[in-house]
Each structure stands twice: as C-alpha cells, then as structure tokens.
N, C-alpha and C positions, 0 to 999 in steps of 0.2 A: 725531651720535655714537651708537656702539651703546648708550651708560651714559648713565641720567638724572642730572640734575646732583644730584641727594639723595645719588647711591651714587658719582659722582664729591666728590663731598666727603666722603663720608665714607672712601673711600681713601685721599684726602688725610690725613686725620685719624690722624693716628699709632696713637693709644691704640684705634684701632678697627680698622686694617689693620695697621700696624706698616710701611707705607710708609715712612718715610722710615729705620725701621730698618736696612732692606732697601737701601736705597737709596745710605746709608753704609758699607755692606757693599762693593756694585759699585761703589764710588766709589774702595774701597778694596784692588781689585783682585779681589772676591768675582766670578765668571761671570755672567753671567745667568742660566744654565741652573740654579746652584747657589743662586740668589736665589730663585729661583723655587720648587725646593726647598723652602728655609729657609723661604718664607711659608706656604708650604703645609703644613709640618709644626708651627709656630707659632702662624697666623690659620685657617687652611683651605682649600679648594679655591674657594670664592667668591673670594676676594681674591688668592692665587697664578693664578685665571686672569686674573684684573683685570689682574695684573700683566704676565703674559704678553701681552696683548693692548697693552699699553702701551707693552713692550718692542718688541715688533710695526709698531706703528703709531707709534714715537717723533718720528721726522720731525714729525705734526702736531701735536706738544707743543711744538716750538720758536715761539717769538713775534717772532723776531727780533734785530734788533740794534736799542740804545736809541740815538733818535735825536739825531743831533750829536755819537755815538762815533766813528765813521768819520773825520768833519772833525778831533778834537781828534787822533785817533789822526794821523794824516797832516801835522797842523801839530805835533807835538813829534817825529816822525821830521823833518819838512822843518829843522826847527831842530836837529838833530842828537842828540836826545836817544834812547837805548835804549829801546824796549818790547818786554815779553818777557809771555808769559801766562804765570799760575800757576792751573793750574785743579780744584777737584773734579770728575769726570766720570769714568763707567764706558766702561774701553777700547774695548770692541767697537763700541760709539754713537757715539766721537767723531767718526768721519767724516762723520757726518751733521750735527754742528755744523760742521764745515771746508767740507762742499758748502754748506751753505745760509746761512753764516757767513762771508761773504767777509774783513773786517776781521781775522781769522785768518792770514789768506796773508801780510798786513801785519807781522804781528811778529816782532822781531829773534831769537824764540824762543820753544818752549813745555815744560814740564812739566806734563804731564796725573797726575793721582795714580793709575786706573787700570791705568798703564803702569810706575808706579815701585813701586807698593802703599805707598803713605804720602797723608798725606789732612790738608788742612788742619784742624781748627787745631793741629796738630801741628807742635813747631817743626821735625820731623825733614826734612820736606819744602822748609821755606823754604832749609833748610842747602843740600836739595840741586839747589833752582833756585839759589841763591847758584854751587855748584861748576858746575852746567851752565851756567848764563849767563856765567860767568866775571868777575862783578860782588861789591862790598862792598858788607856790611852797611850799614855807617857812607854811602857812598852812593847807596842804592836807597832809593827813597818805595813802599812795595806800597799798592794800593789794590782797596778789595773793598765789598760792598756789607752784609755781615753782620760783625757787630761780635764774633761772634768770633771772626774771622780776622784781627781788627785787634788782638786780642790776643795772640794767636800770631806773628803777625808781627814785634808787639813785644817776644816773648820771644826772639826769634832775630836779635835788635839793628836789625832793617829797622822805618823809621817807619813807622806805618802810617795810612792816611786812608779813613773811610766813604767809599762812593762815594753820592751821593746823585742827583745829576745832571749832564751834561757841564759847563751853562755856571758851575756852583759851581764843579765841579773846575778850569777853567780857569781861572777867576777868582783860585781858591788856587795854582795854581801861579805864576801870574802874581805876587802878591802876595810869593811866596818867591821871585822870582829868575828863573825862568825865560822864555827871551825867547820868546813865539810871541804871535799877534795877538792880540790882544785882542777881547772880543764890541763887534760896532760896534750 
C-alpha cells in the first residue's frame, strides 16, 4: 500500500479525517468529485488526497463476501423465499461491488441509497425498498449488521435482526419458521 498503517488509521478515524463524514455524504448521493471537495475544504489536502486515492483504488478495499452468505443466500431462494438488498453505497462504486460481489446477481432486487439519495437509518428509504420490492412491512425480516439500521428498520414497521454470522442467522430463521436445511 502507498499509506502506512498509522495514517491508514488515522483516515479511518473520523474526528481526524472526517472519513466517514464524507462517506455518508456519497452514500447519500453526494459525487465523489464533490466528497473530495468537501474534505479538502473541511480536513485539507492530506486527507482529500487520501481520499481520492481510495476512491481510485476502491476495488482493493473490498474483502469480499462473508463466508456461508452465498449457501444461505441460495438455500432461502431455493425454498422460495424473496431476497432483495437494501444497501448504503456511493453510486459511481457500486459496480465494483456487483463485479466482484457475485452473491449480488442472486437477489430478487436492489435499492442502493446512492441511486435514490436516501441512506439508512432513515426510515425514508426502507419505505422506498418496501414500494420497489413490492413487499409488506408486517412481512419483511431486514437484516443488517449495524444496529442502527435495526432501528430504523424498526421505525418503518420492518422487524429487524443484527447480522452477526450466517450459521446464527440460519439457525434464527429456522427457529421462526422458515423451512431451509438446517447446519448439519
């Protein structure tokens, strides 16, 4: 990497770059071009190139898919159940989660917030995967891995569940009803 891990963390570090301010900006339909901007009028030119150079090189920030998502994803389609993605992510990037993100291709639908400029945990968004999926409140289960999206979710009548790990999540679905294998 061109960044030592000191000034990669400390980009990371909010109160020192304002990364993730930034972040929720493009998530929120803000440009890149105009993120980049924003830090650099904000943080300064060290950290708006940081950034640019991230935007740049974003591909090798992805870490992949977590694994035994792909199997559960594929055993609760095979059992007829709807998955749909509800995602924060800056428009222009997303393709590079879809190329490198297969398990994407899989779902019965996406709302990127990017694309719509509404951004979890805002109920305004859940509303409007509700109208694009073409699914109820009362029954959709959202699940996500930050809690407070599972509040948000829960403000816009969709239950919502930490994601912690596949074979937990499987286990709780399974628990409530839903028929797919079971971990052997």
């Amino acid at each position: 990497p061109r960044y030592s891990q000191k000034t990669i963390d400390a980009f990371l570090d909010n109160d020192i770059s304002g990364f993730y301010d930034v972040n929720d900006l493009m998530d929120g339909g803000t440009s890149t071009e105009e993120a980049i901007a924003i830090m650099r009028e904000r943080k300064g030119d060290k950290w708006a190139d940081i950034l640019d150079y991230y935007i740049k090189n974003f591909r090798d920030s992805l870490t992949g898919i977590v694994p035994g998502a792909r199997v559960l994803v594929d055993d609760l389609k095979a059992a007829g159940i709807g998955v749909w993605g509800l995602s924060n992510w800056e428009a222009s990037l997303f393709h590079v989660a879809e190329e490198q993100c297969d398990i994407l291709q899989k779902l019965d639908g996406k709302l990127v917030s990017g694309f719509v400029k509404l951004r979890k945990p805002h109920k305004e968004i859940y509303d409007a995967a509700l109208k694009e999926f073409g699914i109820k409140a009362d029954g959709a289960l959202f699940i996500d891995d930050k809690a407070m999206n599972i509040v948000g979710s829960n403000a816009a009548g969709i239950r919502g569940v930490r994601f912690q790990d596949p074979v937990k999540l499987r286990e709780l679905l399974i628990a409530n009803g839903v028929n797919i294998p079971d971990v052997q």
